[in-house]
C-alpha positions as CSV (number, residue, x, y, z in Angstrom):
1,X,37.3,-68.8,45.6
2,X,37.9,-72.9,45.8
3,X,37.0,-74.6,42.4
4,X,35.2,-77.8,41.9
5,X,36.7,-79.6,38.8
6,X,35.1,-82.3,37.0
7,X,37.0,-85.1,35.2
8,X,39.9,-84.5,33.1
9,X,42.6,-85.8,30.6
10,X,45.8,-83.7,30.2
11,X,48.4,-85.8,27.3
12,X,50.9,-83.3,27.1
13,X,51.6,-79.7,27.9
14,X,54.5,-78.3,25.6
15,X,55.0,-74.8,27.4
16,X,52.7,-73.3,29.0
17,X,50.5,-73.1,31.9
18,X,47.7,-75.1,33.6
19,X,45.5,-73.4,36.7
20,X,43.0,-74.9,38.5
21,X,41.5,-73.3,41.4
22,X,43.3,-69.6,43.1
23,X,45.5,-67.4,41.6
24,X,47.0,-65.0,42.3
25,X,49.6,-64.0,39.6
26,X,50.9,-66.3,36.7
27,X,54.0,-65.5,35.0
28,X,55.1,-68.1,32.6
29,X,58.5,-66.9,31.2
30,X,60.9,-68.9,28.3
31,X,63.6,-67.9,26.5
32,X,65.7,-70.0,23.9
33,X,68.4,-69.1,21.0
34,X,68.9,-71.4,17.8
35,X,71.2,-70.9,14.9
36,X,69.9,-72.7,12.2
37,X,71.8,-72.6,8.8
38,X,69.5,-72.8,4.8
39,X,67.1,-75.2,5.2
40,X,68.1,-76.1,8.6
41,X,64.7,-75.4,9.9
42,X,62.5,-76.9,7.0
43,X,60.1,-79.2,8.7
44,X,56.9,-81.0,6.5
45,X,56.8,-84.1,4.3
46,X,58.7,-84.3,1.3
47,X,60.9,-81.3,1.9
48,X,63.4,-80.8,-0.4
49,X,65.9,-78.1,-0.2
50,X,68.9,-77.0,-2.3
51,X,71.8,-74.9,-1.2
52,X,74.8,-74.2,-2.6
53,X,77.5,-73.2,0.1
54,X,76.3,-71.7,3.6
55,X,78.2,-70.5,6.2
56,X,76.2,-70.5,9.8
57,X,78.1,-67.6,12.1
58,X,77.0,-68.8,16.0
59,X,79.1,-66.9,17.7
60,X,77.5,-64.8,20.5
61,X,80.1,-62.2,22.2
62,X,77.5,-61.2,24.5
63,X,76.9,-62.5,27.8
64,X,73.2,-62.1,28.6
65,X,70.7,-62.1,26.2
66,X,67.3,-62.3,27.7
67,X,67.4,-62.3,31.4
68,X,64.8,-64.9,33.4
69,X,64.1,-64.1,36.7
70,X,61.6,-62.0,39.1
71,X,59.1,-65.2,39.0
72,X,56.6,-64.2,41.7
């Protein structure tokens, strides 16, 4: 059924999905990889983090890890 939408303010979509009016089917799909060594991922203030020696092993033999597709 048509929608009557009032007035709005959208700032920022970070992933994800907005739907106004018909649908049908949504399918929002994502996929993402990060290799991230000690305290490579610390976010915050006044983070404070001590490492001695690290090694970060990225390598990915693999071809496919997470297939996207079949959007309808």
């Amino acid at each position: 059924m048509p929608s009557i939408v009032g007035p709005i303010k959208i700032n920022s979509v970070g992933g994800g999905v907005i739907n106004f009016g018909d649908s049908f089917y949504l399918s929002p799909k994502s996929a993402s990889k990060s290799a991230n060594g000690a305290g490579g991922n610390n976010n915050g203030d006044f983070s404070n983090t001590n490492t001695g020696f690290n090694i970060t092993n990225s390598v990915d033999p693999d071809a496919v890890d997470q297939i996207i597709g079949g959007n309808a």
